[in-house]
C-alpha positions in Angstrom: 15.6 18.0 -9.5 15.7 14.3 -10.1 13.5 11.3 -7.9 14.8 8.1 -7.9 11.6 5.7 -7.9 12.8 2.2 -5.9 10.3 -0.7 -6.9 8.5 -1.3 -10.8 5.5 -3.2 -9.7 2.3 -1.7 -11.2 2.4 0.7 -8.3 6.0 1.9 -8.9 5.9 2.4 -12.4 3.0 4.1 -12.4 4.3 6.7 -9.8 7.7 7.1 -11.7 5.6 7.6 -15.2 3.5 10.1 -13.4 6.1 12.1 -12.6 7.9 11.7 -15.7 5.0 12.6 -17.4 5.1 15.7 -15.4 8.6 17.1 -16.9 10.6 15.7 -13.6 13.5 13.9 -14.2 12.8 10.6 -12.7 15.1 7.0 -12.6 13.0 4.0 -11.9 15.0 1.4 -10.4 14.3 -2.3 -11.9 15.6 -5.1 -9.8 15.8 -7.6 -13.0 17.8 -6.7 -16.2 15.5 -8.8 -18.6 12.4 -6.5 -17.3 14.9 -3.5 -17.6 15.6 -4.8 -21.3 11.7 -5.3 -22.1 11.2 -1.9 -21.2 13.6 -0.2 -23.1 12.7 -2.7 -26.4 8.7 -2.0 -25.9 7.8 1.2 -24.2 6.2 -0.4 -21.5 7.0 -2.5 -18.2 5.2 -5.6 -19.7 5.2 -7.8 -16.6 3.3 -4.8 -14.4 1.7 -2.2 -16.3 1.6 -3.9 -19.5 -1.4 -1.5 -20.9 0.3 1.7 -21.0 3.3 3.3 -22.7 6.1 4.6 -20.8 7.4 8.3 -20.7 10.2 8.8 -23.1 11.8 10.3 -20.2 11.4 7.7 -17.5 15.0 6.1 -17.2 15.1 2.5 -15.8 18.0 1.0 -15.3 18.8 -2.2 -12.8 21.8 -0.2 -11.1 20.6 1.0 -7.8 23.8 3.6 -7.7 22.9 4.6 -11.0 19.3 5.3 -10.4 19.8 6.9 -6.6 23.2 9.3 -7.6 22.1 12.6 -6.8 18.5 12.0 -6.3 16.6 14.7 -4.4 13.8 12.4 -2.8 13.8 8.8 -2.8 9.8 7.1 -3.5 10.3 3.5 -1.6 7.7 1.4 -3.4 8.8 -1.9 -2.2 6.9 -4.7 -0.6 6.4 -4.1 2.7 7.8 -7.7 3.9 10.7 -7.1 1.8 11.4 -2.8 2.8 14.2 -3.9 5.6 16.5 -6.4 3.5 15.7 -3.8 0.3 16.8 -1.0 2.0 20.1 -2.8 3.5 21.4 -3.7 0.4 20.9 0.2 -1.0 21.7 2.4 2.4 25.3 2.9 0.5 23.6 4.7 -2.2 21.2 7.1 0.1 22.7 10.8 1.4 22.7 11.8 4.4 19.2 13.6 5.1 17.1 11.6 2.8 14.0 12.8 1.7 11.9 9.5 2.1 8.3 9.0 0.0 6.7 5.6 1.3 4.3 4.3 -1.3 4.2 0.8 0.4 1.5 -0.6 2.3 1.8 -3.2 4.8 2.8 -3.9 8.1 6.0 -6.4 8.4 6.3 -9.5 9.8 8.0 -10.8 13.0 8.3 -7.3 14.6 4.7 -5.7 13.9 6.6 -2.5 13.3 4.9 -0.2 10.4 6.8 1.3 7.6 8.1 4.0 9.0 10.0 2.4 11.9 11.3 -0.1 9.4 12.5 3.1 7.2 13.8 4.6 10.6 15.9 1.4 11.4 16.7 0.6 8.1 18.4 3.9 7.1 20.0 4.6 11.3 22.5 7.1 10.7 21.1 8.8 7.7 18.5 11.3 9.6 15.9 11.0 6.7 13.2 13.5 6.2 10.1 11.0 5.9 6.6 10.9 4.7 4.1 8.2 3.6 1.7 8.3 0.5 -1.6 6.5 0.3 -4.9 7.0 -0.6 -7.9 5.7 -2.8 -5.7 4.7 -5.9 -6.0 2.4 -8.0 -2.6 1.9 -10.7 -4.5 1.5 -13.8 -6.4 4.4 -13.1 -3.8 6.5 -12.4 -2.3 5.4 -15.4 -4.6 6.6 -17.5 -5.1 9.9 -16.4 -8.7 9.6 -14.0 -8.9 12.2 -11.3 -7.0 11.0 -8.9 -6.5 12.3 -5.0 -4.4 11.2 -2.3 -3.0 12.0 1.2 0.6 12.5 1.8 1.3 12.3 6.0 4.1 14.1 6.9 5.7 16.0 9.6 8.1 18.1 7.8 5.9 21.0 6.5 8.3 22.2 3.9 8.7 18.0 2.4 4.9 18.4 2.3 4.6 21.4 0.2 7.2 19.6 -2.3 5.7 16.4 -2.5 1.9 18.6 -3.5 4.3 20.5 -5.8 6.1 17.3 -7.7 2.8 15.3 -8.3 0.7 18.1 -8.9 -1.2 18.2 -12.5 -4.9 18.2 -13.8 -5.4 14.7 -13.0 -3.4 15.0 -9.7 -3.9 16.5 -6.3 -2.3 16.0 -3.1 -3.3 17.0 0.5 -1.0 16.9 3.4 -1.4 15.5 7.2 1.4 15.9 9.8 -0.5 12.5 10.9 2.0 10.0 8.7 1.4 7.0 11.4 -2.3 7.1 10.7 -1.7 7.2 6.9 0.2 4.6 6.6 -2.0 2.6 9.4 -5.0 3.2 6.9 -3.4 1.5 3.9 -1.9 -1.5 5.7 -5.4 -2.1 7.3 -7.8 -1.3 4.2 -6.0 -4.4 2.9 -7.1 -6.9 5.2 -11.1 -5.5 5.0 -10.7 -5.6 1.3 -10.3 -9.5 1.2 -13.4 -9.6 3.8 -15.4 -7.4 1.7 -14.2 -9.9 -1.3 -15.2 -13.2 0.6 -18.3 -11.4 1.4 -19.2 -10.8 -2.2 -18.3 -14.3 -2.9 -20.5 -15.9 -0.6 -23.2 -13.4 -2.8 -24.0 -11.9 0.8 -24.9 -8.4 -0.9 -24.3 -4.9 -0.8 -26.0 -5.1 3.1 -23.2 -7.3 4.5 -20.3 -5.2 2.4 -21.6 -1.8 3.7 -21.5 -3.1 6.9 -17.9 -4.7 6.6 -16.8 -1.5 5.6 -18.0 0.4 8.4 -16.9 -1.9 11.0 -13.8 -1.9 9.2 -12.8 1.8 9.7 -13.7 1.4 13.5 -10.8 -1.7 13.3 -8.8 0.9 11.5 -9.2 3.3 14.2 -8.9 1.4 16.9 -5.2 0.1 16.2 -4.2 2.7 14.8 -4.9 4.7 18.3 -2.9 2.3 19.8 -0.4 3.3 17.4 -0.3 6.9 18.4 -2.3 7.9 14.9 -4.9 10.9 15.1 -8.4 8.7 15.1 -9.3 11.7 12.2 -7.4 10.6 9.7 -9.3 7.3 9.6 -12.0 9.2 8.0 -9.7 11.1 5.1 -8.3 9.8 1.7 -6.2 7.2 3.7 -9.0 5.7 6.0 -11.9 5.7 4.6 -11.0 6.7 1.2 -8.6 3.6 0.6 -11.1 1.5 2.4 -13.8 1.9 0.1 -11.8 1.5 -3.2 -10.6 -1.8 -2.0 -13.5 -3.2 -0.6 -15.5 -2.3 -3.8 -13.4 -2.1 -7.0 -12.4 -5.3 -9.0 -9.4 -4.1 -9.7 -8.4 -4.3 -5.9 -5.8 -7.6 -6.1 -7.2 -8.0 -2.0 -10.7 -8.1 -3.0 -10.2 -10.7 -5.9 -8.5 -12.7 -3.2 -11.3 -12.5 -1.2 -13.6 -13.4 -4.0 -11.9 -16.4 -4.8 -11.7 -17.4 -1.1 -15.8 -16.7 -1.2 -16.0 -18.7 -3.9 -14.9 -22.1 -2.6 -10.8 -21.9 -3.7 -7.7 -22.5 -1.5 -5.1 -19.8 -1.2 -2.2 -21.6 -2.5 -4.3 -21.7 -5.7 -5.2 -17.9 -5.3 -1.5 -16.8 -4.8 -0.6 -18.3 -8.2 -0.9 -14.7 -9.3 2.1 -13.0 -9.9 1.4 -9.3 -8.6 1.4 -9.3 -5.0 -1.6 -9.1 -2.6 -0.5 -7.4 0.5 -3.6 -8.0 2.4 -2.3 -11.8 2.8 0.7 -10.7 4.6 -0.8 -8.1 6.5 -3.3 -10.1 8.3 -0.9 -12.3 9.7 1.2 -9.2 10.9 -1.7 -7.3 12.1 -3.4 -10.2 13.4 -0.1 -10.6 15.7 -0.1 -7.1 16.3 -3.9 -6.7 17.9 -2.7 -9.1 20.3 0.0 -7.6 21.4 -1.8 -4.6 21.9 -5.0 -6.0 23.3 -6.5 -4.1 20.3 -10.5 -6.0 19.1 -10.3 -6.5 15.8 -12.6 -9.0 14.7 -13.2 -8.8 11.2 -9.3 -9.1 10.9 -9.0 -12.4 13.6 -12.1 -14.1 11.1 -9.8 -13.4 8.1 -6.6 -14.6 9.8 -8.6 -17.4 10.5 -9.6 -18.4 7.0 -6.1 -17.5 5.4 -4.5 -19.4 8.2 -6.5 -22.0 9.4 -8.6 -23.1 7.1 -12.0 -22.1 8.4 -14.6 -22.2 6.4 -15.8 -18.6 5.1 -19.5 -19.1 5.8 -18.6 -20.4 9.0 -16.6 -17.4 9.4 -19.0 -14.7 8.6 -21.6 -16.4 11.1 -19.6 -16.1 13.8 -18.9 -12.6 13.5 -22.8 -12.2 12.9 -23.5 -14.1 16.0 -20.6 -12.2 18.7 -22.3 -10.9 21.4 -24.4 -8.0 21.7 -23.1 -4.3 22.4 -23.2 -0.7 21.6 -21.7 0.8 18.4 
């Protein structure tokens, strides 16, 4: 059995060593040759992931056709505004019947369409077998071995049970949910309460105003992702909730830092300096877009939008959403 991993971010190359680590036979596909070159001379992807050694057996290469030949499921761990023009470039590589792992989070630009109708339209023709992976996860934890649990929604039954099989270890478990629209809805949103939760903390607003961002968050969550078709249950699984909380509370969340920063008096074009990508920013333009489409009330997300878009201030931000008008929970 080999997987062909497609994207060596932290995220990517963490999934791929996993795997490796767990006696599969997995390619990871690196887009530039010097990284490929680094990896092979050091051990480790030193751009991403530069605190862990690689599997011996992880085999990265910059060839797409290399790394996809005969590949028995395909993890797409691209970022989400660039899955479309990724996955044009490689559909000559892919089978027909793909088996499909999404391990990207975001929702894209321009057509508000989640990942798996970009997959779907991407790959036309190719009938893949498709299911999204998300969940509270955090790369460097992962990588070094914590307890780690995530939620894999999926249709297919039978791709289910192989994707619990393939990452299963000690420090690994897996639980299914046919519900892969609300999966992937949880991880794109999470993103977007994470940088709230981070402006929140950087205003020092306390753990009052962060629980309470958190809990409204999920009900944002819910709310489009209903609209979406997603079960509302899944909001409140590893995915939803899960995700949510990570983000909104661990410093190693790149969408909390953001938010921090943004608290703490900086501009985003002197946030985004940062090389690894924060998909939060992204998202909340998308999703913003999105709610409006749908007629969806999301207004912890329009507050964000606001400050990453228009410049309001983040004080001036949180007091409005403090002073909106009175109603039921």
């Amino acid at each position: 059995m080999k997987i062909a991993v497609i994207g060596a971010g932290a995220w990517g190359t963490t999934l791929a060593n996993t795997l490796a680590k767990n006696n599969h036979n997995v390619s990871l596909w690196v887009r530039e040759q010097e990284l490929v070159d680094e990896i092979k001379k050091t051990g480790r992807n030193t751009v991403f992931l530069p605190d862990f050694e690689l599997s011996e057996k992880l085999i990265c290469d910059s060839d797409p056709e290399k790394v996809m030949k005969d590949a028995d499921y395909f993890i797409l761990v691209v970022p989400s505004q660039f899955m479309r023009s990724a996955l044009s470039d490689l559909k000559q590589f892919f089978p027909q019947n793909p088996a499909i792992i999404c391990a990207s989070k975001g929702i894209e630009l321009n057509t508000g369409a989640p990942m798996s109708q970009v997959i779907f339209e991407a790959l036309e023709g190719l009938n893949p077998r498709y299911g999204h992976i998300s969940g509270p996860t955090f790369a460097y934890e992962l990588s070094a071995e914590m307890p780690t649990s995530l939620a894999f929604g999926c249709e297919d039954e039978k791709l289910g049970k192989e994707v619990q099989e393939i990452f299963a270890c000690d420090y690994v478990r897996v639980y299914t949910n046919p519900d892969f629209r609300g999966v992937e809805i949880g991880g794109a949103i999470k993103n977007i309460m994470a940088i709230a939760a981070g402006i929140a903390d950087g205003l020092k607003f306390g753990h009052n105003a962060r629980a309470a961002l958190i809990t409204r968050g999920i009900a944002e969550m819910s709310r489009l992702g209903v609209a979406m078709g997603a079960n509302p249950a899944t909001f409140m699984g590893l995915s939803g909730l899960g995700d949510l909380v990570l983000t909104c509370t661990g410093d190693l969340s790149r969408n909390r830092q953001v938010g921090l920063k943004l608290g703490q008096g900086l501009k985003l074009s002197e946030i985004l300096k940062m090389r690894m990508v924060a998909e939060g920013v992204k998202t909340t333009e998308s999703v913003h877009a999105l709610a409006q489409k749908l007629g969806v009330e999301m207004p912890i997300t329009e507050q964000v939008y606001q400050i990453l878009y228009k410049d309001k201030n983040p004080a001036t931000a949180v007091r409005d959403l403090m002073g909106r008008d009175l109603k039921p929970e």
